[in-house]
C-alpha positions as CSV (number, residue, x, y, z in Angstrom):
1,X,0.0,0.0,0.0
2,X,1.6,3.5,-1.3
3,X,1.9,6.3,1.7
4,X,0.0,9.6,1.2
5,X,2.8,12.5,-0.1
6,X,2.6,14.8,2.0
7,X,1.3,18.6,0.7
8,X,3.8,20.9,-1.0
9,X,4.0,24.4,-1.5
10,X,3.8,23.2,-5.0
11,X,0.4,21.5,-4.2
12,X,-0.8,25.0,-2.8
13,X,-0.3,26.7,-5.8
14,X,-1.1,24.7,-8.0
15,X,-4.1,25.4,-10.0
16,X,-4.5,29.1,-8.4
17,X,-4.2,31.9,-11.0
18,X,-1.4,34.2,-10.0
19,X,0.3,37.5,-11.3
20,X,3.7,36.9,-12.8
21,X,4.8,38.6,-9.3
22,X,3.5,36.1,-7.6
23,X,4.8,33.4,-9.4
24,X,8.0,34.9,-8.4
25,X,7.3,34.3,-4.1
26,X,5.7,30.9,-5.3
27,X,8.9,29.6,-6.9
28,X,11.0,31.2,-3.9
29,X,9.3,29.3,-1.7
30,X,9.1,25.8,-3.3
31,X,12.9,26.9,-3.7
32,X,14.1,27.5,0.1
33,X,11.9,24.3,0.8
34,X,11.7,23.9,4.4
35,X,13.5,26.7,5.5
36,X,10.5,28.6,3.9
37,X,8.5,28.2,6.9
38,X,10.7,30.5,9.1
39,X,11.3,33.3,6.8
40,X,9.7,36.6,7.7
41,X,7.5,38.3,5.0
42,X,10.6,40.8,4.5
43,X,12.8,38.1,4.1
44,X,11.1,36.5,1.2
45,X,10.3,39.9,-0.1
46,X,14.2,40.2,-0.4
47,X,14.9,36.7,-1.4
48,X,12.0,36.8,-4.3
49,X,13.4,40.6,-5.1
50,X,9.7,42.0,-5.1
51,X,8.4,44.4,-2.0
52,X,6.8,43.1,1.4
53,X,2.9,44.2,0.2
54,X,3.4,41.4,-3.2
55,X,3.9,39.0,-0.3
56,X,1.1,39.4,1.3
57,X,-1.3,39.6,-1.6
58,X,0.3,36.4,-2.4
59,X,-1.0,34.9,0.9
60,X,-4.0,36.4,0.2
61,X,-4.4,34.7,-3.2
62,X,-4.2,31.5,-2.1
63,X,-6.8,31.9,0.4
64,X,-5.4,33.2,3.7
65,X,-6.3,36.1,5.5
66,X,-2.4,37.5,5.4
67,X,1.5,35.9,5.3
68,X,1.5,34.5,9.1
69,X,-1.7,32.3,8.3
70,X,-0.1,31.0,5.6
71,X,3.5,30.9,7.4
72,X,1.7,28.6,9.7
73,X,0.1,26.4,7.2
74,X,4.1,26.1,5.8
75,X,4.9,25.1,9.5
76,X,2.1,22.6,9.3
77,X,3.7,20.9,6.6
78,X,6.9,20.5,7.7
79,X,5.7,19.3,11.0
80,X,7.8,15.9,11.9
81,X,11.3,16.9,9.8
82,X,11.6,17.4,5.9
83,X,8.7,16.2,3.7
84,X,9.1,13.9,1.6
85,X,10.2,14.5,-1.9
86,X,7.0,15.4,-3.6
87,X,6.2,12.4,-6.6
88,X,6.1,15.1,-9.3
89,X,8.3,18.7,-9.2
90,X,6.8,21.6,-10.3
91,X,7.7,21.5,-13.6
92,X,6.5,18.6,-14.4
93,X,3.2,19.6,-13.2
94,X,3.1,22.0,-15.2
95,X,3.3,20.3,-18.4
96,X,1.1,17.7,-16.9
97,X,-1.3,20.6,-16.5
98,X,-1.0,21.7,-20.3
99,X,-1.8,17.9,-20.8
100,X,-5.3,18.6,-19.2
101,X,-6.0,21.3,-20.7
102,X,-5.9,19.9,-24.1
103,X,-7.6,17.1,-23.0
104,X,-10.2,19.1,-22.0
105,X,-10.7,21.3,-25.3
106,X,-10.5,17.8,-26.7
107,X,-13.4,16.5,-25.0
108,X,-14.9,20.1,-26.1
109,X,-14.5,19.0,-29.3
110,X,-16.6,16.1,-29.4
111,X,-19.3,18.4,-30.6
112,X,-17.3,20.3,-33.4
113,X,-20.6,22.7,-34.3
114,X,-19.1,25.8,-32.5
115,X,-16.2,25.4,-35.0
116,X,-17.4,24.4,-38.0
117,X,-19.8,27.7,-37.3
118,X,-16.9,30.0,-36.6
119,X,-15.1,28.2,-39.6
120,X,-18.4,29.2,-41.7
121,X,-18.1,32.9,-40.6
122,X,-14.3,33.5,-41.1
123,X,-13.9,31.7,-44.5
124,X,-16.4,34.0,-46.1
125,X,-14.7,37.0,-45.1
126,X,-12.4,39.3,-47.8
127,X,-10.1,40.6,-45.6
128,X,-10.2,38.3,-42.8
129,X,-8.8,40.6,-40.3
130,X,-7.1,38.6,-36.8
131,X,-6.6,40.2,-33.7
132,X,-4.0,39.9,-30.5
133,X,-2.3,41.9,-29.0
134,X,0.3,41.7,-26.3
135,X,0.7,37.9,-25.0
136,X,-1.6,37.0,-27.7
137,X,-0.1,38.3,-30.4
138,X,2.2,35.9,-31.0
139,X,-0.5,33.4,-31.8
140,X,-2.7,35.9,-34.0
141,X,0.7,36.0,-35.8
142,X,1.0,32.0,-36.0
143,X,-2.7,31.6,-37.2
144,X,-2.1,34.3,-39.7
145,X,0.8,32.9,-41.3
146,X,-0.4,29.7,-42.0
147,X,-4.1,30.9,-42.6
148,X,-2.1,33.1,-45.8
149,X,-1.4,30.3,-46.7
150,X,-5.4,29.4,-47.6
151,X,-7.2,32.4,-47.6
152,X,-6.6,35.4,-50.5
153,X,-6.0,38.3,-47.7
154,X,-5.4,37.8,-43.8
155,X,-4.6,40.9,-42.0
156,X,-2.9,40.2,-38.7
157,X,-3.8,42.8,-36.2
158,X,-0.8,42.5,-33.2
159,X,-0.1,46.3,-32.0
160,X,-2.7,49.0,-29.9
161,X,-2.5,52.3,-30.2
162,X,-4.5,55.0,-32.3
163,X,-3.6,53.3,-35.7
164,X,-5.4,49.7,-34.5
165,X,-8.8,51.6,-35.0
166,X,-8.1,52.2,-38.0
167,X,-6.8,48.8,-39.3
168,X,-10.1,47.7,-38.2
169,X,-11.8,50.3,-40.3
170,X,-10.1,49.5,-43.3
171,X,-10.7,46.2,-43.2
172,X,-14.2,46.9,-42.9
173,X,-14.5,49.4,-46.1
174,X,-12.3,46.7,-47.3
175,X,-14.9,44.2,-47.5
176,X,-14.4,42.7,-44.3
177,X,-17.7,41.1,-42.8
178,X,-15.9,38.7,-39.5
179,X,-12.7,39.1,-37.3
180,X,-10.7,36.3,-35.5
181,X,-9.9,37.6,-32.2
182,X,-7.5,36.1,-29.2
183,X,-7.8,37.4,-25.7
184,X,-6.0,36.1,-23.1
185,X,-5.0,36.8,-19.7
186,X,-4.2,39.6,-18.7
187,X,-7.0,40.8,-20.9
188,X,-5.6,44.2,-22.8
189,X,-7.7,47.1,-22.2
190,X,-6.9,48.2,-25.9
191,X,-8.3,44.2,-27.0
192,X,-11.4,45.3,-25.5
193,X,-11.7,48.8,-27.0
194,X,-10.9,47.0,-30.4
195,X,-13.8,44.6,-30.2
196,X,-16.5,47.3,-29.7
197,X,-15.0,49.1,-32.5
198,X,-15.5,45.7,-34.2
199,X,-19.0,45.7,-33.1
200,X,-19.4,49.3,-33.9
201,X,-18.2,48.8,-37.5
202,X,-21.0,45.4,-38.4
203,X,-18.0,42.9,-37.8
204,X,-18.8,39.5,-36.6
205,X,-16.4,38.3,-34.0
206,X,-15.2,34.9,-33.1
207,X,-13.2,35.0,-30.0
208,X,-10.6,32.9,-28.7
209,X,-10.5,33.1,-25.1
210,X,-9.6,31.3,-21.9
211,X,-13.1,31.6,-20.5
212,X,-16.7,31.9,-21.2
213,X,-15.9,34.4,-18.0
214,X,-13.5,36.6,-20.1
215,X,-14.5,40.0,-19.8
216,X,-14.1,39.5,-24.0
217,X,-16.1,37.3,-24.4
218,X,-19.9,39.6,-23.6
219,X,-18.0,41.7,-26.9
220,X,-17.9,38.4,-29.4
221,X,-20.4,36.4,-31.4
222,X,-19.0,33.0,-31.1
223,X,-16.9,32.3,-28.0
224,X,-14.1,29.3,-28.4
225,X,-12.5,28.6,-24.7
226,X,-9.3,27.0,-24.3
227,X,-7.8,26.9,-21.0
228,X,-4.7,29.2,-20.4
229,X,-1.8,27.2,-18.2
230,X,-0.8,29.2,-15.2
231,X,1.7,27.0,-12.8
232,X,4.5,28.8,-14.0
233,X,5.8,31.9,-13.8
234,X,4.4,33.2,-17.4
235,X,1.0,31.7,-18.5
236,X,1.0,28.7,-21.4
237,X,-0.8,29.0,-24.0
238,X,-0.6,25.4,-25.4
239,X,-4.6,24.8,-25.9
240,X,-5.2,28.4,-27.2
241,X,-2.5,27.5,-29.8
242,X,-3.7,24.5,-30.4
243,X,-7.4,25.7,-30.6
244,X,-6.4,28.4,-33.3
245,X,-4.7,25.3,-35.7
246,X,-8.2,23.4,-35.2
247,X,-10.4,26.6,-36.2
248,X,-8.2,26.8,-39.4
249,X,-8.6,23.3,-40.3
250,X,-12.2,23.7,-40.2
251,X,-11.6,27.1,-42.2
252,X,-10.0,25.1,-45.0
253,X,-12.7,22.0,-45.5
254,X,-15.4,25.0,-46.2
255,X,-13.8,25.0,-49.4
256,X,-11.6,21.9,-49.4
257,X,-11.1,22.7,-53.6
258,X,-10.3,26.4,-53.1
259,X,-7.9,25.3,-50.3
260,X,-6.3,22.6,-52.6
261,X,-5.2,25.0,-55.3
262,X,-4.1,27.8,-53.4
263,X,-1.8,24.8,-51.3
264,X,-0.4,23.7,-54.3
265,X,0.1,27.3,-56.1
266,X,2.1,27.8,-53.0
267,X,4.1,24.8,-53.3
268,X,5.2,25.7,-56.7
269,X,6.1,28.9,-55.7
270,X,7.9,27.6,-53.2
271,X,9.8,25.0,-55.4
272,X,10.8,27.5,-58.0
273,X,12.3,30.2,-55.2
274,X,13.7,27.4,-53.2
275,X,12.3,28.5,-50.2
276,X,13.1,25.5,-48.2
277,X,15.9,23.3,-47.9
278,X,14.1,20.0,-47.7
């Protein structure tokens, strides 16, 4: 018979959304181990390099009422000498975590009529502008280059300011009609503002989000969740990635001929610049 692990500092955290602040005090602690217990809110302040207050909003977040309630639950579980090693580090958990999450959008996608919808709105739309901005630009960037790849005229939308309204206004005298849009944790006030121009302007928005909660997601026609990893330090965004591939396979089988010849005009363009070594 296999003896309970004890609880980690690890296990505390785990599964609790925190700033990228606090992710800073968590690792510090799972760090100095048992010695954590001990420390004074000052000390890991210093240790974690982030100021006394962070610590105790850290307490805070994971449920206590300030950092001697949960200095006292670290005593609790040191209790009796050193724990023993915990089965999984915190890294692991993490991608384990990532592991659920795509399990879970994969269970989500048992009924595929959200996506094959969303796919039906996007395809149709000449430009098919795609929104992200800050930690989710990267992905609006990742979807667009592939979705040029299928569609006549993708606009990536990944930088705020005054000049994002107008993007969005020229993609609408354009002849836009839908716009792809990823929001993700921390949601960008300038994300926000964009999609109520986007509403403003007749454009139907499909929103990739981590929640159905999102603040975005009240601003969008078709909501798409996918879980946003947040045991380390900086979010993951494996299922939103993955989430954003699966919308655009569903993009191309709305016109699987269209798709075919615009792939293989590609490919020979590709051949005769030798774009690719292999």
């Amino acid at each position: 018979m296999n003896e309970e692990q004890p609880l980690t500092v690890t296990d505390l955290v785990h599964g609790v959304r925190l700033t990228p602040t606090q992710r800073r005090i968590a690792r510090c602690l799972i760090d100095q181990g048992v010695r954590a217990a001990h420390l004074t809110a000052s000390e890991i302040a210093e240790l974690a390099q982030v100021s006394q207050p962070s610590v105790t909003r850290f307490a805070m977040a994971l449920g206590y009422d300030g950092f001697p309630a949960l200095r006292r639950r670290l005593r609790d579980l040191t209790t009796g000498g050193t724990p023993a090693p915990a089965a999984e580090n915190d890294l692991q958990l993490a991608v384990k975590g990532e592991v659920a999450n795509l399990n879970r959008l994969a269970d989500q996608l048992l009924d595929p009529a959200p996506i094959t919808a969303a796919a039906q709105l996007l395809a149709v739309s000449r430009p098919l502008p795609v929104l992200g901005l800050r930690a989710a630009a990267a992905i609006a960037s990742y979807f667009g280059y592939f979705a040029a790849k299928v569609h006549p005229d993708v606009r990536a939308l990944t930088e705020g300011g005054s000049l994002l309204v107008d993007r969005l206004g020229q993609c609408r005298q354009a002849g836009a009609t839908a716009l792809l849009a990823v929001v993700l944790p921390r949601y960008p006030r300038e994300a926000l503002d964009a999609l109520r121009e986007a509403r403003e302007l007749g454009l139907r928005t499909v929103l990739i989000t981590d929640s159905k909660l999102s603040p975005a997601a009240e601003l969008a026609e078709l909501v798409l969740p996918a879980s946003v990893g947040s045991d380390l330090v900086f979010d993951l965004h494996t299922a939103p990635m993955v989430l954003t591939m699966v919308l655009l396979q569903a993009i191309t089988d709305v016109d699987p001929a269209g798709t075919q010849t615009r792939l293989e005009e590609f490919e020979t363009h590709a051949t005769r610049r030798a774009l690719f070594v292999n």
